[in-house]
C-alpha positions as CSV (number, residue, x, y, z in Angstrom):
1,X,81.9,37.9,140.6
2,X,79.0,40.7,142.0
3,X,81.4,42.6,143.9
4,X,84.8,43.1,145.1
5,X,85.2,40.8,147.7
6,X,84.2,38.1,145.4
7,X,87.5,38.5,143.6
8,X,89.6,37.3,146.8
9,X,88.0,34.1,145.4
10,X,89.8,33.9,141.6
11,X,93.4,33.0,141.2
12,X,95.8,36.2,140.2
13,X,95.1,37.9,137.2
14,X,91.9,36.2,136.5
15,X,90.1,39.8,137.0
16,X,91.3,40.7,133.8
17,X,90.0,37.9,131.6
18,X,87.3,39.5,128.8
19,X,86.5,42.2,126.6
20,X,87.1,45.8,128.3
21,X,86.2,48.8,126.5
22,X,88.0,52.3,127.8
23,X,88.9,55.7,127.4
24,X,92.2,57.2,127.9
25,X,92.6,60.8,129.1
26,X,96.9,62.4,129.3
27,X,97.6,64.6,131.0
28,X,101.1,66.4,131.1
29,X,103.4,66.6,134.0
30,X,102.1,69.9,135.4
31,X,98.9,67.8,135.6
32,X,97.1,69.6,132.5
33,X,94.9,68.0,130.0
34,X,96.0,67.3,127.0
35,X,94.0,64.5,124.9
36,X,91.9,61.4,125.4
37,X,91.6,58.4,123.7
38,X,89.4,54.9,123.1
39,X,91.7,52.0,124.4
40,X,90.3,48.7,123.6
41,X,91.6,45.8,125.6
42,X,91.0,41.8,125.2
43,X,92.8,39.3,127.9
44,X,92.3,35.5,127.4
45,X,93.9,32.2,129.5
46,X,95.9,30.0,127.1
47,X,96.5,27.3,129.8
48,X,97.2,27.5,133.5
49,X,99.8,29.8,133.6
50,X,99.7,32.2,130.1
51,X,98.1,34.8,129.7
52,X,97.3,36.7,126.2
53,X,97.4,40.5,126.4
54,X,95.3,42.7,123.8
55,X,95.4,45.9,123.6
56,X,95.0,48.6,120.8
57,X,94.7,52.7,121.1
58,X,92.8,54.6,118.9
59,X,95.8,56.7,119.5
60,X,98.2,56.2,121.9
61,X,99.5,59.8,123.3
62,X,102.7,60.9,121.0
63,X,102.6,57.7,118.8
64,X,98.9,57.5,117.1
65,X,97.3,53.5,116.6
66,X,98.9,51.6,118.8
67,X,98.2,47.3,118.8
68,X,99.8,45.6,121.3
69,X,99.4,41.6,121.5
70,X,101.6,39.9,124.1
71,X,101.3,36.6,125.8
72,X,102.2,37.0,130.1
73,X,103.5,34.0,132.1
74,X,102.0,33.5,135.6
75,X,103.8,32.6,138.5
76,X,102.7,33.1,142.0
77,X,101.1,36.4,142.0
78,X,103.5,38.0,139.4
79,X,103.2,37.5,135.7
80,X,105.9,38.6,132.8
81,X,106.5,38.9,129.4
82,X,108.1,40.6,126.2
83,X,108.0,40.5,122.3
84,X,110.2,43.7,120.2
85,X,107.5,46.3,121.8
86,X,107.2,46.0,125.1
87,X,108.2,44.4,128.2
88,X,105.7,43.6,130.9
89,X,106.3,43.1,134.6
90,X,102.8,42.9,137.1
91,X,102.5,42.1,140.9
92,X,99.0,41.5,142.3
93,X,99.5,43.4,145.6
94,X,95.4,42.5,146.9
95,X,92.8,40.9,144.9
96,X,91.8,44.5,143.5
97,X,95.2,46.1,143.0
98,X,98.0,45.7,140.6
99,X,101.0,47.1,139.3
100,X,103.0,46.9,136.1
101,X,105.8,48.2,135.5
102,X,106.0,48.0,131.1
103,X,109.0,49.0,128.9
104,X,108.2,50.5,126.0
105,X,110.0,50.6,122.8
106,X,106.9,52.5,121.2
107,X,106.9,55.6,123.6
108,X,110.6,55.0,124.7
109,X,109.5,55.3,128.3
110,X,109.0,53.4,131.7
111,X,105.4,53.1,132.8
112,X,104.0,52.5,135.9
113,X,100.5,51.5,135.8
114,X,98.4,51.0,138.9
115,X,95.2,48.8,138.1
116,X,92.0,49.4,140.4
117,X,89.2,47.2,140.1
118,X,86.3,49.6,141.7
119,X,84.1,46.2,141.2
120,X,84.1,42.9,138.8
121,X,83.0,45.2,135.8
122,X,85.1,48.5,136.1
123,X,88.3,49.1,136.4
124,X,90.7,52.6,136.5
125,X,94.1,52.3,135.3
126,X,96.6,55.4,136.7
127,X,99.7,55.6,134.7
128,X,103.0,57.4,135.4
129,X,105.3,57.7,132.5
130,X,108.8,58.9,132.8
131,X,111.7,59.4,129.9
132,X,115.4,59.6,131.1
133,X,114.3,59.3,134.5
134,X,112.0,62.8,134.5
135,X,107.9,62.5,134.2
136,X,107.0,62.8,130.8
137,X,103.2,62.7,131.5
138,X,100.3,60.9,133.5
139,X,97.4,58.8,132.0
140,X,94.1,57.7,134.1
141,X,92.3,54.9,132.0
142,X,88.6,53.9,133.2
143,X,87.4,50.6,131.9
144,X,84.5,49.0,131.4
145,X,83.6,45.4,131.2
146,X,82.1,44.5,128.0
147,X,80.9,40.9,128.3
């Protein structure tokens, strides 16, 4: 995969698979900066239709080390999955777009992340997280393939 139409090629979710190195920056809900981060990220087929999920924060905004490790089931072009952290919901929407929408226990908030591959080998990540219903803050993540 050169470029980004090659990807119209792969099956759904398959422009994750690898090692992706990143960096986190938060911002809060007037749009100021308030931290970055390293966010290291490992995805993996375990057959078919599963999916394994790695994730781990050098500090995840409000929390600090954060490891998250969570196998996703594939069907169509949506994928799912859960353990006592989070709960993860994603919709390819093109070949170069999708969306999550994650539950998490950890930062007791909804996030809605919006993945962008900008080619096969980087990727930006913009995050919306809200608590009781109000933004709590934003996150843009830019990724880098690794292998």
């Amino acid at each position: 995969m050169n470029n980004i139409s090659d990807s119209a090629q792969l099956k759904p979710f398959q422009c994750f698979m690898g090692h992706w190195e990143g960096l986190c920056m938060t911002f809060d809900a007037g749009g100021n900066f308030l931290e970055s981060a390293a966010v290291h990220l490992r995805a993996d087929w375990l057959s078919d239709t599963v999916w394994r999920f790695q994730e781990t924060w050098d500090n995840l905004y409000g929390f600090g080390k954060a490891e998250f490790d969570i196998n996703l089931t594939v069907e169509g072009k949506t994928c799912f999955g859960a353990d006592e952290k989070v709960s993860i919901t994603g919709i390819g929407i093109t070949p170069e777009n999708y969306v999550f929408t994650i539950e998490s226990k950890i930062s007791q908030a909804i996030v809605y992340n919006n993945h962008y591959f900008l080619n096969s080998q980087q990727r930006r990540v913009i995050t919306h997280k809200l608590r009781e219903g109000k933004t709590h803050i934003f996150q843009i993540q830019d990724f880098g393939r690794v292998e």
